[in-house]
C-alpha positions in Angstrom: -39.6 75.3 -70.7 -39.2 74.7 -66.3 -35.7 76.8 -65.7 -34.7 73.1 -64.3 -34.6 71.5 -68.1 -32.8 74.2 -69.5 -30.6 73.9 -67.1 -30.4 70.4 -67.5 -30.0 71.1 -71.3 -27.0 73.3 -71.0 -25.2 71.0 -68.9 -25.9 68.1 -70.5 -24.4 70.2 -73.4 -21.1 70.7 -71.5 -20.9 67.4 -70.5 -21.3 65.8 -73.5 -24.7 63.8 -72.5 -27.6 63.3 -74.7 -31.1 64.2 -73.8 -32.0 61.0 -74.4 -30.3 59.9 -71.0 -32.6 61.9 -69.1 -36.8 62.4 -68.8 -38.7 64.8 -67.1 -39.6 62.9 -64.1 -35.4 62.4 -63.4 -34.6 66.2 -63.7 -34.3 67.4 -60.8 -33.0 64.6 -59.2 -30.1 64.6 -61.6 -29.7 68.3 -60.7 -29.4 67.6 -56.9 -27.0 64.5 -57.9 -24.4 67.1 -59.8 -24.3 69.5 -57.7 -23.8 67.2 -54.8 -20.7 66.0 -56.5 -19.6 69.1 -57.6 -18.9 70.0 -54.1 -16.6 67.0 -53.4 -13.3 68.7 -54.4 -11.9 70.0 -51.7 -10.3 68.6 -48.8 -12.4 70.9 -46.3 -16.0 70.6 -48.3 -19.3 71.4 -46.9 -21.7 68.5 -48.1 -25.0 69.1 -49.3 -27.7 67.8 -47.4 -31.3 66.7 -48.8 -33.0 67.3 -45.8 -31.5 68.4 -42.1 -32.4 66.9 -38.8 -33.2 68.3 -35.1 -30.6 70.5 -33.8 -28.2 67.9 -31.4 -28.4 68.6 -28.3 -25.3 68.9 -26.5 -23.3 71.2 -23.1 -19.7 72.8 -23.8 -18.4 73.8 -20.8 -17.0 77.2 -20.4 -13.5 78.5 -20.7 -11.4 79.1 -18.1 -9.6 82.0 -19.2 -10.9 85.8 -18.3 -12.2 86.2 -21.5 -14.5 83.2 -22.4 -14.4 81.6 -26.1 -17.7 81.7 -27.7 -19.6 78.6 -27.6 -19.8 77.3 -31.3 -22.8 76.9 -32.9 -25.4 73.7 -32.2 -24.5 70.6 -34.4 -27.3 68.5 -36.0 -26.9 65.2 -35.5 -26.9 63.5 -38.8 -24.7 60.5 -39.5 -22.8 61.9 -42.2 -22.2 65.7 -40.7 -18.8 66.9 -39.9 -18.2 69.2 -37.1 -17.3 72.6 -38.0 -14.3 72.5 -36.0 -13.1 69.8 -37.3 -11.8 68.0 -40.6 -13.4 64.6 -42.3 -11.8 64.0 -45.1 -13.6 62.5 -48.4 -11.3 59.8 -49.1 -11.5 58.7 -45.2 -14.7 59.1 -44.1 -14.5 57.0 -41.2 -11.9 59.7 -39.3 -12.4 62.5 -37.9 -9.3 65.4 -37.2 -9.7 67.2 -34.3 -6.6 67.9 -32.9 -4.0 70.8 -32.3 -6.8 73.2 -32.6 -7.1 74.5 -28.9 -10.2 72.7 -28.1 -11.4 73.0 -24.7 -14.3 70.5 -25.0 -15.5 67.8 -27.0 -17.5 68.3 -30.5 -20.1 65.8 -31.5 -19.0 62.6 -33.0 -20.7 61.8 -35.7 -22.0 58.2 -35.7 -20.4 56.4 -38.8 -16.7 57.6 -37.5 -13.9 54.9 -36.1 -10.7 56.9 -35.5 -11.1 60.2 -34.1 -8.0 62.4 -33.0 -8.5 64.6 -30.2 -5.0 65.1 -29.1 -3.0 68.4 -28.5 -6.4 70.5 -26.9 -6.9 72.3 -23.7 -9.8 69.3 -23.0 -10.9 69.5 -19.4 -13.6 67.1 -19.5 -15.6 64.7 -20.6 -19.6 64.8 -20.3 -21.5 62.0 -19.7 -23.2 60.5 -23.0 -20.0 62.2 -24.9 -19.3 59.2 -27.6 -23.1 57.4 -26.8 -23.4 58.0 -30.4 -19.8 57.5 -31.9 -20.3 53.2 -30.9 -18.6 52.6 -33.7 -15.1 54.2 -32.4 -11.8 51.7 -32.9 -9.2 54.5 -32.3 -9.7 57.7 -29.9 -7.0 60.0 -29.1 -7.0 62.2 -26.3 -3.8 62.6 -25.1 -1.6 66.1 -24.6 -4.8 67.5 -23.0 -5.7 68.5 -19.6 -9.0 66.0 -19.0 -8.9 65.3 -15.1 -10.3 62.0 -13.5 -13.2 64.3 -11.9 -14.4 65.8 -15.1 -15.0 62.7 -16.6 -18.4 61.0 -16.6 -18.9 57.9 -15.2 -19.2 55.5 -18.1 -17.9 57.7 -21.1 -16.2 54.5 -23.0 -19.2 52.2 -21.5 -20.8 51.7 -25.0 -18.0 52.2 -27.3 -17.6 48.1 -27.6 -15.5 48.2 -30.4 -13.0 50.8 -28.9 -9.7 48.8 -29.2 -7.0 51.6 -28.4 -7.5 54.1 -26.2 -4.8 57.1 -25.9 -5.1 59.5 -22.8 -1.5 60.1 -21.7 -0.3 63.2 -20.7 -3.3 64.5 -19.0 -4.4 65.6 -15.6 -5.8 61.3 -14.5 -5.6 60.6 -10.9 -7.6 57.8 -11.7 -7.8 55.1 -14.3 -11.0 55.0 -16.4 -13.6 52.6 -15.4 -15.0 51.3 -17.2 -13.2 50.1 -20.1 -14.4 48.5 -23.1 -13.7 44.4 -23.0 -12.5 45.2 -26.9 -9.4 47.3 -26.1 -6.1 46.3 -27.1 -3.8 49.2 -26.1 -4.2 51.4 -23.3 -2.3 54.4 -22.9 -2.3 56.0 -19.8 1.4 57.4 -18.9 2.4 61.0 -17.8 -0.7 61.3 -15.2 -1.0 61.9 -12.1 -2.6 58.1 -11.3 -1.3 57.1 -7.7 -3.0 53.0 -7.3 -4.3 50.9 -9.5 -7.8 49.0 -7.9 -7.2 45.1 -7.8 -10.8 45.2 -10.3 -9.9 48.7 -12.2 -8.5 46.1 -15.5 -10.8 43.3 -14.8 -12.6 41.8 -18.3 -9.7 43.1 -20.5 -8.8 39.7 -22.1 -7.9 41.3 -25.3 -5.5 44.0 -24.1 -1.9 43.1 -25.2 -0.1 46.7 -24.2 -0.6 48.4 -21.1 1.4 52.0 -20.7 1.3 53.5 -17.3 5.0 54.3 -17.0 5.2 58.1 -15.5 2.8 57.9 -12.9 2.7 58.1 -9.2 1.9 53.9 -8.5 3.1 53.0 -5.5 0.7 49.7 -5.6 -0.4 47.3 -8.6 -1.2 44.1 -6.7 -2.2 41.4 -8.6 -4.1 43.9 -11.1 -1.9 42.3 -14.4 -2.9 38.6 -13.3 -6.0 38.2 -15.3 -4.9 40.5 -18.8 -4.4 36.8 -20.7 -3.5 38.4 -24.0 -1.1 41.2 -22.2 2.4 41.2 -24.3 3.9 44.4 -23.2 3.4 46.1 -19.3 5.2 49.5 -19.1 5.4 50.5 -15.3 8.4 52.2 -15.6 9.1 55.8 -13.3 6.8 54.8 -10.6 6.9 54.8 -7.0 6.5 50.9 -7.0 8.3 49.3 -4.0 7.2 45.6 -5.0 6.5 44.1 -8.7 3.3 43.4 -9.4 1.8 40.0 -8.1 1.0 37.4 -10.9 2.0 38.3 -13.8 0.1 36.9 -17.1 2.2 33.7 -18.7 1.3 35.9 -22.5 3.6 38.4 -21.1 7.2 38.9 -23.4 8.4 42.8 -21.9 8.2 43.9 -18.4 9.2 47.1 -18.0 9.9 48.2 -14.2 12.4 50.5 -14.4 12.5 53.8 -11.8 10.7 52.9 -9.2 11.7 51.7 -5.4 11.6 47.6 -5.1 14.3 46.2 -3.6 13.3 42.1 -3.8 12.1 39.9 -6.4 10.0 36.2 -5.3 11.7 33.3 -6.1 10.4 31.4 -9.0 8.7 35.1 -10.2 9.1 35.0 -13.8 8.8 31.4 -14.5 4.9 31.9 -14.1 5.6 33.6 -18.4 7.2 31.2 -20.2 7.4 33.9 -23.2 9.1 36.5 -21.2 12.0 37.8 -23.1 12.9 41.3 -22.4 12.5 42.5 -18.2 14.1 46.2 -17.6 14.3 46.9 -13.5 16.8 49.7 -13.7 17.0 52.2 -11.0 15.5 50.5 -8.2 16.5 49.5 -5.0 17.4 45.8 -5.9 20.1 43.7 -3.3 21.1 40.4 -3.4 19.6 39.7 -0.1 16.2 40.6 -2.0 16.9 37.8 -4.8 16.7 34.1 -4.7 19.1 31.9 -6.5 16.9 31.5 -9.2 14.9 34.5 -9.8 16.8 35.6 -13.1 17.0 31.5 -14.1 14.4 31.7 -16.8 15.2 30.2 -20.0 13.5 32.4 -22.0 14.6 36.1 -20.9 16.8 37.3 -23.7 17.5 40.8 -22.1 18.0 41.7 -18.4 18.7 45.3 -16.9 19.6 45.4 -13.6 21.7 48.3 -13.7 21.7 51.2 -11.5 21.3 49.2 -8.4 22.7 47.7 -5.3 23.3 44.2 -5.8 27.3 43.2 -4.8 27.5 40.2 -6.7 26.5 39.3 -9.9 22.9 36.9 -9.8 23.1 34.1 -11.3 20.9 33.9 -15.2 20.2 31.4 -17.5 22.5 30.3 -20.3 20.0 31.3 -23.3 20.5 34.6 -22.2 22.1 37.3 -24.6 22.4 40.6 -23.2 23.1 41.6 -19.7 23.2 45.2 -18.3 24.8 45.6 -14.5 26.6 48.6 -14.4 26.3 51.2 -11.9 26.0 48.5 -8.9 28.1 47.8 -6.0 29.8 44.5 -7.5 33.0 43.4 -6.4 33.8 40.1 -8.4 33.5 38.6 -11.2 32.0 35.0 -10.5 31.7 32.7 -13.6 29.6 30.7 -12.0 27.1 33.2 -12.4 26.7 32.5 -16.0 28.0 28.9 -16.3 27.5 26.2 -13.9 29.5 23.5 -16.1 32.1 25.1 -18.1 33.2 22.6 -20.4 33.3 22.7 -24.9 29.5 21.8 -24.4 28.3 24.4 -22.1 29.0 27.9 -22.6 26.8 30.8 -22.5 25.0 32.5 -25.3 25.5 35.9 -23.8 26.8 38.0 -26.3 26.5 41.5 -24.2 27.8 42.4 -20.6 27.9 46.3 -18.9 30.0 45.7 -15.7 31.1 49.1 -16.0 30.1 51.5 -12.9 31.3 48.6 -10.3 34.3 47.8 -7.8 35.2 44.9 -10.1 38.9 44.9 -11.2 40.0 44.0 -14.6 42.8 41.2 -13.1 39.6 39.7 -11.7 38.2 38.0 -14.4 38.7 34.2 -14.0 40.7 32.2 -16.6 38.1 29.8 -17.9 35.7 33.0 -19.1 36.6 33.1 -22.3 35.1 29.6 -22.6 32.3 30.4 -20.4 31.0 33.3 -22.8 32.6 32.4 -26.0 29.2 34.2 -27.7 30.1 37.6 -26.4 31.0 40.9 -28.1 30.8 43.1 -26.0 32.3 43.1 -22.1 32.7 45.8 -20.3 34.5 46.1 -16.8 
């Protein structure tokens, strides 16, 4: 009897199976089929491979360091193969773990992955052709790595067309990528070294609702923002902006321009997003001389921080909104007309918080009629 049918007859005696199930012709496949399961129990598993394929063919650069880590050994380039440096769990197949593990270069991707974490490496760089396989990425993490703009290979992201967030903050950037894949949604690009951001460096993002590039050296955006139509969220805080950013998108709702250097505001700036509801410009160089009447008049802003500036009197804002945040200016009066041009039991204000803290206002300077004016608020500080 062939040592594969009494092998076959003792485990079919373990399992409980009958002979009958089984013929000749099926034995050894069976064989290959139980012991390819067997070895799906663990978390890190080595799969079992029917036949192998061409050694991949890929560059590692070298280490830095005075005594060089060992290149690892060549991957093959089979869909289903994990890297050995890595983790691919069973139950997810689709991701790929590659982080905290003091990488300094990229392993292959295999082809059938769509999140793949990266993040917390000694990464450098990024060679040419890196993910040309992976075009089925949705999620890649590289951030907490040290990947600089001229490391990084011309169009490393310029097949992954389903690539729809992108993380690459806290790296060594000087540059943004380019280009980027019309599918993102997210892109996180803050704590870089980025200093300008090209009028064309976003164009053909139409589906990108979050932009992070707070922590930066930007000193210039232009009209870069004008053409993201989906954007919702545009963090350019800690910059060295001295003027917002021309044209912003009417799908924007935050605006985040804190810590930077502008000290004026166009008139009419924020009407242009109708679903604007939260703008932060604290810690900038903002005057009253910079501001029209009506830049803060916008119906739909809910919250407004202007704090930490040097405006003397307080601008005047829209009735609808709710919290207000002017402390640490140079404000010297309390004008109700700020907040209510008709004070009367009809008009009031729905502001319901105000910081005036941090100013030259005195408390016997609140006017009589503000308790009417801003009936909604809880919280006033002087």
């Amino acid at each position: 009897m062939p040592w594969a049918t009494t092998l076959i007859l003792l485990l079919a005696g373990l399992c409980g199976s009958s002979l009958g199930q089984y013929n000749e012709e099926e034995d050894l496949a069976w064989l290959q089929y139980y012991l390819r399961q067997s070895r799906v129990a663990s978390y890190n598993y080595v799969p079992y491979y029917e036949e192998e394929s061409p050694a991949y063919a890929y560059s590692y650069p070298s280490a830095t360091d005075s005594e060089p880590e060992p290149e690892p050994e060549p991957q093959q380039a089979a869909p289903w193969r994990c890297p050995q440096e890595c983790d691919c769990p069973p139950n997810f197949s689709s991701a790929m773990y590659c982080d905290t593990r003091n990488l300094r270069y990229l392993p292959f991707v295999p082809s059938r992955m769509k999140y793949v974490y990266f993040q917390n490496n000694l990464i450098t760089s990024i060679q040419e052709g890196a993910f040309d396989n992976a075009t089925e990425l949705e999620w890649l993490a590289l951030h907490n790595n040290q990947i600089g703009s001229e490391k990084m290979g011309k169009r490393v992201f310029g097949k992954l067309q389903r690539l729809e967030r992108l993380y690459m903050n806290n790296n060594n950037l000087t540059r943004l990528p380019s280009p980027l894949p019309r599918s993102l949604r997210e892109l996180h690009l803050s704590y870089n070294h980025i200093s300008k951001v090209p009028p064309n460096a976003l164009e053909g993002l139409e589906n990108l609702t979050a932009l992070y590039l707070s922590h930066n050296f930007i000193f210039e955006m232009g009209a870069s923002l004008k053409g993201l139509s989906s954007l919702i969220l545009a963090d350019l805080s800690y910059n060295n902006l001295r003027r917002v950013p021309d044209g912003l998108p009417a799908s924007l709702e935050q605006l985040y321009l804190e810590y930077n250097y502008i000290n004026a505001i166009p008139d009419d700036y924020f009407q242009v997003s109708p679903r604007l509801l939260y703008v932060r410009m604290s810690h900038n160089s903002l005057t009253n001389q910079g501001l029209s009447g009506n830049t803060f008049n916008s119906s739909s802003i809910l919250e407004l921080d202007l704090s930490y500036n040097r405006l003397q009197k307080i601008p005047r804002v829209n009735t609808n909104l709710e919290n207000l945040y002017l402390q640490g200016n140079q404000i010297n009066e309390f004008s109700i007309s700020s907040f209510c041009s008709v004070v009367d039991v009809m008009n009031y204000s729905r502001l319901q918080v105000l910081r005036l803290d941090g100013n030259d206002i005195k408390r016997n300077a609140v006017p009589p009629d503000a308790p009417l004016c801003l009936r909604r608020a809880t919280v006033i500080e002087i």
